[in-house]
MARLOKOL-308778 format. One record per residue (C-alpha): x, z, y; residue number from 1; residue in three letters. Coordinates in nm, 2 decimals, padded with zeros to 4 digits, always signed. Layout:
BEGIN
R,c1,c3,c2,num,residuo
R,X,Z,Y,NUM,Ala
...
# end
This chain:
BEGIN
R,c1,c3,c2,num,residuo
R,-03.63,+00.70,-00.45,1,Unk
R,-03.73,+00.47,-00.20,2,Unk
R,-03.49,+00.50,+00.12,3,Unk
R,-03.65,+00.25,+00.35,4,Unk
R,-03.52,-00.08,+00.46,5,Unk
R,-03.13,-00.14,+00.64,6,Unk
R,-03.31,-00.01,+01.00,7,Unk
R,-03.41,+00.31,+00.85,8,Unk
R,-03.11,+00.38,+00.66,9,Unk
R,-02.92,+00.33,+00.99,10,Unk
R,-03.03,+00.65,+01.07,11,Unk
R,-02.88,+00.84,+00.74,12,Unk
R,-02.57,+00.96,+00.70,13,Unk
R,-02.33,+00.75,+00.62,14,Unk
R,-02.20,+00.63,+00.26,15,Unk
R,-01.83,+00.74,+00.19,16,Unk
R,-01.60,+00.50,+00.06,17,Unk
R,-01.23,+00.46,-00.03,18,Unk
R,-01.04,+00.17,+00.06,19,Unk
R,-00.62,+00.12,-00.03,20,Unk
R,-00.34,-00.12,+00.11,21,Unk
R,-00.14,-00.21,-00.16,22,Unk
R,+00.20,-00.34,-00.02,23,Unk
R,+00.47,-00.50,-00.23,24,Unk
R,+00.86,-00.61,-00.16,25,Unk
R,+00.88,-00.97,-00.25,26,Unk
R,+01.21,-01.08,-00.43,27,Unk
R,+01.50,-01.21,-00.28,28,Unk
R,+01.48,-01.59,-00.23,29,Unk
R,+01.80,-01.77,-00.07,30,Unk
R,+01.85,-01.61,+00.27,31,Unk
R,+01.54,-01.59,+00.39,32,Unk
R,+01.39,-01.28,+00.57,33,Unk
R,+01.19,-01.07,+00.27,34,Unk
R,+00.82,-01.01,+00.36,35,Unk
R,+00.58,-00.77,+00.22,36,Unk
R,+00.26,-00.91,+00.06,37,Unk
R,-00.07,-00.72,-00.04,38,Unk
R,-00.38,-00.81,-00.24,39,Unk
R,-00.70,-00.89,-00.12,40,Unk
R,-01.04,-00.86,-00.23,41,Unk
R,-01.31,-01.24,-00.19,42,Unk
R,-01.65,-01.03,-00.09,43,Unk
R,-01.95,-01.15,-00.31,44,Unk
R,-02.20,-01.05,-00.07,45,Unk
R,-02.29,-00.99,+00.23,46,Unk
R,-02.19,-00.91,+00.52,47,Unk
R,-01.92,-01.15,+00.51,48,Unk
R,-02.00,-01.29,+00.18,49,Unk
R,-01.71,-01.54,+00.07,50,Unk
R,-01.48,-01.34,+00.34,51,Unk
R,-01.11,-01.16,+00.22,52,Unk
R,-01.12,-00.73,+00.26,53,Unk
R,-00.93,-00.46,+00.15,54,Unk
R,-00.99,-00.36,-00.22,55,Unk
R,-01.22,-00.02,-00.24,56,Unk
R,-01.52,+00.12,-00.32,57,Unk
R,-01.78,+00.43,-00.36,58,Unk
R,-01.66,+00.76,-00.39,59,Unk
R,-01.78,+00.96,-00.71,60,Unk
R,-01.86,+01.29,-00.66,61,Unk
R,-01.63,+01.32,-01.00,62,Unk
R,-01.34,+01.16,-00.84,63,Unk
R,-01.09,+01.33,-00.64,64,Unk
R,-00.98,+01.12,-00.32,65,Unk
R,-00.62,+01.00,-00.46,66,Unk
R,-00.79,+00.93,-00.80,67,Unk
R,-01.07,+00.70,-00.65,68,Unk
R,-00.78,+00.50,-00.42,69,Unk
R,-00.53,+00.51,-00.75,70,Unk
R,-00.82,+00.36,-00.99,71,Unk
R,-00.89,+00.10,-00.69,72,Unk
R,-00.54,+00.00,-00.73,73,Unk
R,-00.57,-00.04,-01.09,74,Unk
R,-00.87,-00.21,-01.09,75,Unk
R,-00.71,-00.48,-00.81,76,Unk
R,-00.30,-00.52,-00.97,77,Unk
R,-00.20,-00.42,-01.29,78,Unk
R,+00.14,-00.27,-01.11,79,Unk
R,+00.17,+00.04,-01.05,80,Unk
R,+00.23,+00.24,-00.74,81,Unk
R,+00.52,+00.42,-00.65,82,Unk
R,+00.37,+00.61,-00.33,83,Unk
R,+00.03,+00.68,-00.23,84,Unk
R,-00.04,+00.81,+00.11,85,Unk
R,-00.35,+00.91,+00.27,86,Unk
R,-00.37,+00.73,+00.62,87,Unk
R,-00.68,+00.76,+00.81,88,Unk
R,-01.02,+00.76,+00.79,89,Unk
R,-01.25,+00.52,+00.95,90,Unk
R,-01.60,+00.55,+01.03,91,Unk
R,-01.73,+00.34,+01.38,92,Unk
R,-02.07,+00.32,+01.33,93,Unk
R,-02.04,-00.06,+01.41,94,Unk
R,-01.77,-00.13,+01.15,95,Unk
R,-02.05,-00.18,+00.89,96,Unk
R,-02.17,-00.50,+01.13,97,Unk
R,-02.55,-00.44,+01.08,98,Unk
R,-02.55,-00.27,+00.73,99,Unk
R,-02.57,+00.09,+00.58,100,Unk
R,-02.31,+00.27,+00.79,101,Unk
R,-02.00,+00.36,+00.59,102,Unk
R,-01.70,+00.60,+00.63,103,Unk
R,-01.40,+00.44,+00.47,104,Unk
R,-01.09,+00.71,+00.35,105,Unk
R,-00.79,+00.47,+00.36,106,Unk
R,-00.49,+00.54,+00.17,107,Unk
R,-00.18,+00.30,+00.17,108,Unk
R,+00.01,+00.23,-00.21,109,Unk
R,+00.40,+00.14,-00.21,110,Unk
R,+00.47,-00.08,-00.60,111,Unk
R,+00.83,-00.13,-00.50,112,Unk
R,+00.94,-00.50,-00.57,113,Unk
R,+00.73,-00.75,-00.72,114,Unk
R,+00.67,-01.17,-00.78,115,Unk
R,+00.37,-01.22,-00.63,116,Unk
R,+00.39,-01.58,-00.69,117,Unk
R,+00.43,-01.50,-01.09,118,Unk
R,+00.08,-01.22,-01.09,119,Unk
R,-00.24,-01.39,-01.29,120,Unk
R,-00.54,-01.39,-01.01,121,Unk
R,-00.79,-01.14,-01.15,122,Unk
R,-01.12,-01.04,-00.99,123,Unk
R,-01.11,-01.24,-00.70,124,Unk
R,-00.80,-01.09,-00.56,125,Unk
R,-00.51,-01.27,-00.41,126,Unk
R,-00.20,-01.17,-00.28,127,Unk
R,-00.13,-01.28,+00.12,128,Unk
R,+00.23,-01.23,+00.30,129,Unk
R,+00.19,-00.94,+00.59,130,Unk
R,+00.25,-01.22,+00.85,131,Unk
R,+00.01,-01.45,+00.73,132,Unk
R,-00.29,-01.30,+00.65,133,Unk
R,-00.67,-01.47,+00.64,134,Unk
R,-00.96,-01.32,+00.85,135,Unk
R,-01.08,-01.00,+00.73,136,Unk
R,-01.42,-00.86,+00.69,137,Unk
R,-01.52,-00.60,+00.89,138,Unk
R,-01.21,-00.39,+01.07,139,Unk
R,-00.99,-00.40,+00.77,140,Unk
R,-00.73,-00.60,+00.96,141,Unk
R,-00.69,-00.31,+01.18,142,Unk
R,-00.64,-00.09,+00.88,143,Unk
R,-00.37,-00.34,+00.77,144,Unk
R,-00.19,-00.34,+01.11,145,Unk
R,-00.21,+00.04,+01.13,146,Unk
R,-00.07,+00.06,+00.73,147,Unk
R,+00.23,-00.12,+00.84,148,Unk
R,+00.27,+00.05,+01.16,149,Unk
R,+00.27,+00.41,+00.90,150,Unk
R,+00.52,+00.24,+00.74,151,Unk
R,+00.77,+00.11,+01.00,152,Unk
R,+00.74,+00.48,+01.12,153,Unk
R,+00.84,+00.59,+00.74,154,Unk
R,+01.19,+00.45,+00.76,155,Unk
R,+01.40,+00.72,+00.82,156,Unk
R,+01.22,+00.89,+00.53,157,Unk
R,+01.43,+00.81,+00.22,158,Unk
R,+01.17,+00.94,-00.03,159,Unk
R,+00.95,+00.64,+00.12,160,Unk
R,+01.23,+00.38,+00.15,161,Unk
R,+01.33,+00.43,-00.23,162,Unk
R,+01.01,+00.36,-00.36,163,Unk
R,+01.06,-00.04,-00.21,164,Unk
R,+01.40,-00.06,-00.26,165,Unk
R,+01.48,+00.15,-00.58,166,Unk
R,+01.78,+00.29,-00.68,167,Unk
R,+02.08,+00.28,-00.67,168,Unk
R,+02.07,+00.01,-00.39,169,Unk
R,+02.34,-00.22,-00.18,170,Unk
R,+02.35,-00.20,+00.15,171,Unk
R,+02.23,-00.52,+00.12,172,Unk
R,+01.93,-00.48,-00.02,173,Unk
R,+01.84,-00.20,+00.21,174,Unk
R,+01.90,-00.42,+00.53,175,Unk
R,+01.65,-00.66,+00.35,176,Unk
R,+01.42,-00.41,+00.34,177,Unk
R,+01.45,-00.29,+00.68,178,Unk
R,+01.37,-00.70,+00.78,179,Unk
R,+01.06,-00.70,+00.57,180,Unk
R,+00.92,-00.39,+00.72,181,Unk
R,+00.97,-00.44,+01.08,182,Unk
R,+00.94,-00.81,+01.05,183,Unk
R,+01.21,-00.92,+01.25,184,Unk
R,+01.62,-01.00,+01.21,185,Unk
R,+01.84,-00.71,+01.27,186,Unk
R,+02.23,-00.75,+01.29,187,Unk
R,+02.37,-00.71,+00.95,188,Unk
R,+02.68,-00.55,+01.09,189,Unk
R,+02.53,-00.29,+01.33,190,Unk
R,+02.28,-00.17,+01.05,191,Unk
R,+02.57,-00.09,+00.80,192,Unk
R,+02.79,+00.08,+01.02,193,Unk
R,+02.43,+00.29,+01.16,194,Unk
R,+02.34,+00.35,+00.79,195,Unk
R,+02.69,+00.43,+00.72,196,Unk
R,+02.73,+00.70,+00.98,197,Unk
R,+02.36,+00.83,+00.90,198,Unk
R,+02.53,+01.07,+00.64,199,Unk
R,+02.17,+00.97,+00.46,200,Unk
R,+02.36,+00.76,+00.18,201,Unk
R,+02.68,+00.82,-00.10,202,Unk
R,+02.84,+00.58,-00.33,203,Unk
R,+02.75,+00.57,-00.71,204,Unk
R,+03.07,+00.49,-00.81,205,Unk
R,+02.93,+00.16,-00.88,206,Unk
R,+02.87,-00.20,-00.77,207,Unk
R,+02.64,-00.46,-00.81,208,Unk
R,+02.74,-00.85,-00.79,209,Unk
R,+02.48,-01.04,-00.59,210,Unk
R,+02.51,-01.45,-00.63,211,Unk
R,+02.87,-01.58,-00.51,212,Unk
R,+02.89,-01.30,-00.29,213,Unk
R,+03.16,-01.05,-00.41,214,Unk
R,+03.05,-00.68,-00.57,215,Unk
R,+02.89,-00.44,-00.35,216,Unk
R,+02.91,-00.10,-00.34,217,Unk
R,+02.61,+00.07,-00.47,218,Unk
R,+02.46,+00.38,-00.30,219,Unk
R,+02.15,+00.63,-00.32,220,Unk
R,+01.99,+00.87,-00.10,221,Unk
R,+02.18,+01.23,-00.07,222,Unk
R,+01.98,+01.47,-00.22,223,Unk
R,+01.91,+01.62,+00.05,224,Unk
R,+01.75,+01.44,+00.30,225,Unk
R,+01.50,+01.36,-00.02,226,Unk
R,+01.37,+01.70,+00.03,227,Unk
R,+01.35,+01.72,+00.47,228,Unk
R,+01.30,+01.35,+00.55,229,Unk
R,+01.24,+01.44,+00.94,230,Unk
R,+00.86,+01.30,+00.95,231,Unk
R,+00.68,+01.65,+00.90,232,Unk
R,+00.43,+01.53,+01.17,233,Unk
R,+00.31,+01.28,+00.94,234,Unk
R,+00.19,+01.40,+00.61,235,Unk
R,+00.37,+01.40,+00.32,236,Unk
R,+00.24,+01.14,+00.04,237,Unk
R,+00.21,+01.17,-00.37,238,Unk
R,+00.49,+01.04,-00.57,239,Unk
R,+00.67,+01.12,-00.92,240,Unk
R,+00.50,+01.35,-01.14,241,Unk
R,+00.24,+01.45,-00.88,242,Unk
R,+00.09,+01.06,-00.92,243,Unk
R,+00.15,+01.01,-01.27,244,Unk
R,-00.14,+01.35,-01.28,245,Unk
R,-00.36,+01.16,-01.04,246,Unk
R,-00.35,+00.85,-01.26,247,Unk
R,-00.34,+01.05,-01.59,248,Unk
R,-00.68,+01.23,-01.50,249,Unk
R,-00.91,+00.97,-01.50,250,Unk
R,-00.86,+00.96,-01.89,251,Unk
R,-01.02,+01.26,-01.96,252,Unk
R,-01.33,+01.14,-01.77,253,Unk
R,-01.63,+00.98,-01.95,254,Unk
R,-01.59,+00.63,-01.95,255,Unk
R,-01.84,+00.42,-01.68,256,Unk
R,-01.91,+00.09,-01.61,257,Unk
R,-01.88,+00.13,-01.26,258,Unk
R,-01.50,+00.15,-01.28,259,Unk
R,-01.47,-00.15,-01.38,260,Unk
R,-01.68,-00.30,-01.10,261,Unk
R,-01.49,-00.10,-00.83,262,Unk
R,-01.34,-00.42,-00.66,263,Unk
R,-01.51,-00.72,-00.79,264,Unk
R,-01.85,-00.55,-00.67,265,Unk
R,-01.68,-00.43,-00.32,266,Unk
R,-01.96,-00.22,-00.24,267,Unk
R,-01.82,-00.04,+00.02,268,Unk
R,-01.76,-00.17,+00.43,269,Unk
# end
């Protein structure tokens, strides 16, 4: 069906897309602050042909929401996600910068821990650190910027925090963590005896021996505070067996092409 040229279509409503930040603890290197790095997507056509975005693309009308932003992961890294949280939607009419207006669902994947440096490029993606990223097409770097502002405000959620650090965990590792994610030092000392006194953590029982330094204590979230983490005005996000059925039900779908075009084609604004 002929739908007229870009002017005309102006006037339609808008495509619906889904687009996911994918954000990753890098390992420990030295002493150096931790950062957290995501993938991004080289656009093959225009606008901003050649330009870095967010991975996405069109939603299927037999795709639920999670299961279009979980397959966009998959299609992008071959790790898989930990946490995947629904955080806003965008849809400025000017954000498509001349072309088809577009409505972007944005949803924001934790993988826990990975080597960036040792992941095969694959589609034109590359990963970037969170404090050095490219220009991005059309508003995605304030999608980024509000991603990591979601998740500086998810630290005093445990169920969030252990899906970067793992567990069991040293106090260590958390303070790393809490770096990364607020990018900025914070005084080793202070933060133990804050987490400490949090009544959020208990001891394993075991320790964990970390270069020269001498065994630390390992710990884990109370059970508890896994089940209340304090944030109910934020929403709650998928994790454990509730994301293994989002990425377990595209298997039963009939196969398409157009999965495996979801990033490299980067249809959506």
């Amino acid at each position: 069906m002929n739908r007229g040229n870009v002017s005309e279509r102006r006037c339609d409503p808008p495509q619906v897309g889904v687009t996911s930040v994918i954000l990753a603890l890098e390992p420990a290197r030295g002493h150096g602050r931790r950062r957290l790095w995501l993938p991004l997507v080289r656009r093959v056509r225009e606008p901003f042909l050649g330009q870095w975005a967010l991975p996405g693309g069109p939603l299927r009308a037999d795709r639920s929401l999670e299961q279009s932003a979980y397959e966009t992961l998959a299609s992008t890294t071959d790790l898989r996600p930990r946490y995947l949280e629904q955080l806003y939607t965008f849809g400025d009419p000017v954000r498509s910068c001349g072309g088809v207006p577009m409505v972007s669902v944005c949803y924001w994947a934790l993988v826990g821990q990975a080597d960036v440096a040792q992941l095969e490029p694959r589609h034109n993606v590359q990963w970037f650190a969170d404090d050095d990223l490219p220009p991005l097409a059309f508003d995605h770097r304030t999608i980024v910027d509000y991603a990591l502002w979601r998740l500086r405000h998810r630290m005093d959620s445990p169920r969030v925090v252990r899906q970067l650090v793992g567990e069991p965990f040293t106090l260590r590792q958390l303070h790393a963590l809490t770096e990364a994610i607020r990018g900025e030092r914070v005084d080793v000392a202070n933060y133990r005896r804050r987490m400490l006194a949090s009544g959020l953590l208990e001891e394993t029982g075991g320790v964990s021996r970390e270069g020269r330094q001498r065994p630390a204590a390992l710990y884990r979230f109370r059970q508890g505070t896994l089940d209340d983490d304090g944030t109910s005005w934020l929403p709650a996000g998928c994790e454990g067996e509730r994301l293994e059925r989002i990425s377990a039900a595209p298997a039963n779908a009939p196969a398409d092409d157009a999965l495996s075009s979801l990033t490299t084609a980067l249809l959506h604004d």
